[in-house]
C-alpha positions in Angstrom: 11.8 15.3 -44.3 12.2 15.5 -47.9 8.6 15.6 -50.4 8.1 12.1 -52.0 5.7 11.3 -54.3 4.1 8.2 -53.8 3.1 6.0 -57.2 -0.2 4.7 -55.6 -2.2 5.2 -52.7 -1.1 1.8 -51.5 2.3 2.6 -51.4 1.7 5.9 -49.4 -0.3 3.8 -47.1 2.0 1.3 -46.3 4.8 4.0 -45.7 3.0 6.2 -43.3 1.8 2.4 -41.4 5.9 1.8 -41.1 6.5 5.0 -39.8 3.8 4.7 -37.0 4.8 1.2 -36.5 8.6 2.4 -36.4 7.8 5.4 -33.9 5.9 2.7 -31.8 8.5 0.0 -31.4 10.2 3.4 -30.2 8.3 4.3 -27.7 7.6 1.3 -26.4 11.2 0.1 -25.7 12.4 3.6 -24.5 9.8 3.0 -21.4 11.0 -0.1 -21.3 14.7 0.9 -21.2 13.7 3.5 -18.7 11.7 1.1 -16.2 14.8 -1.4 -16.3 17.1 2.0 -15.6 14.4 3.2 -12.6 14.8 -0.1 -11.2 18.1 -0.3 -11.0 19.1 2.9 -10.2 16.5 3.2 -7.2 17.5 4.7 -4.0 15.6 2.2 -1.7 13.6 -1.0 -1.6 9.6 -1.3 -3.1 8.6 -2.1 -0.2 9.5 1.6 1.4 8.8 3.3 -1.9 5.2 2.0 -1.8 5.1 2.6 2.2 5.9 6.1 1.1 3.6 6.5 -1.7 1.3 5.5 0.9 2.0 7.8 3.3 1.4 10.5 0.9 -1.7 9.8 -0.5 -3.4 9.4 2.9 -1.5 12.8 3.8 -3.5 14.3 0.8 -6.0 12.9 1.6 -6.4 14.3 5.5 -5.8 17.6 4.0 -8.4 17.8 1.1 -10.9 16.3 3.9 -9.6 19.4 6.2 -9.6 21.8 3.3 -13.3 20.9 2.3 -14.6 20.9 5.7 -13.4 24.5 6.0 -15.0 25.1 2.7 -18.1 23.4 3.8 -18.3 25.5 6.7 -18.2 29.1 5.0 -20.3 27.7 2.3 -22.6 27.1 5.5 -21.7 30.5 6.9 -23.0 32.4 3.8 -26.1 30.5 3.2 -27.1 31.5 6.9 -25.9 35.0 5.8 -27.8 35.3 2.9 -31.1 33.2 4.7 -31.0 36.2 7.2 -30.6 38.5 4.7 -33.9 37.3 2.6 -35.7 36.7 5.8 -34.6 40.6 7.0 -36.2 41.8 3.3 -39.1 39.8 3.4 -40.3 40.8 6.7 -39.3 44.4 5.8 -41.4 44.0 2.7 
């Protein structure tokens, strides 16, 4: 953009607020245009996207409670490691 010089602090102030209000207005109706486009160019109903959404996210869920119960159990496995290994020393000691 081109340098202007601005007469009064007022009048740079009000520039720079329509600018932001400008980029706003933008943003806002380009999610807007973009939710009425979604919508109408969906492959399927809401009520099978959200069954699917659904699906997922207990999915994920299942495996994350999998994963940390494997991770809870070689957590588990090292402190008994390491509890025999200070028990070993102290006795030693």
């Amino acid at each position: 953009m081109q340098n202007r010089i601005y007469y009064s602090k007022d009048a740079e102030r009000r520039v720079a607020t329509e600018k932001f209000v400008l980029a706003l207005v933008a943003v806002v109706g380009g999610l807007g245009l973009g939710a009425v486009i979604a919508l109408l160019l969906a492959p399927q109903t809401g009520d099978r996207t959200r069954k699917q959404l659904e699906q997922g996210v207990e999915k994920t869920f299942e495996e994350g409670k999998h994963q940390g119960a494997k991770v809870l159990e070689q957590v588990r496995r090292g402190v008994d490691d390491v509890r025999d290994e200070v028990e070993k020393r102290v006795k030693s000691a």
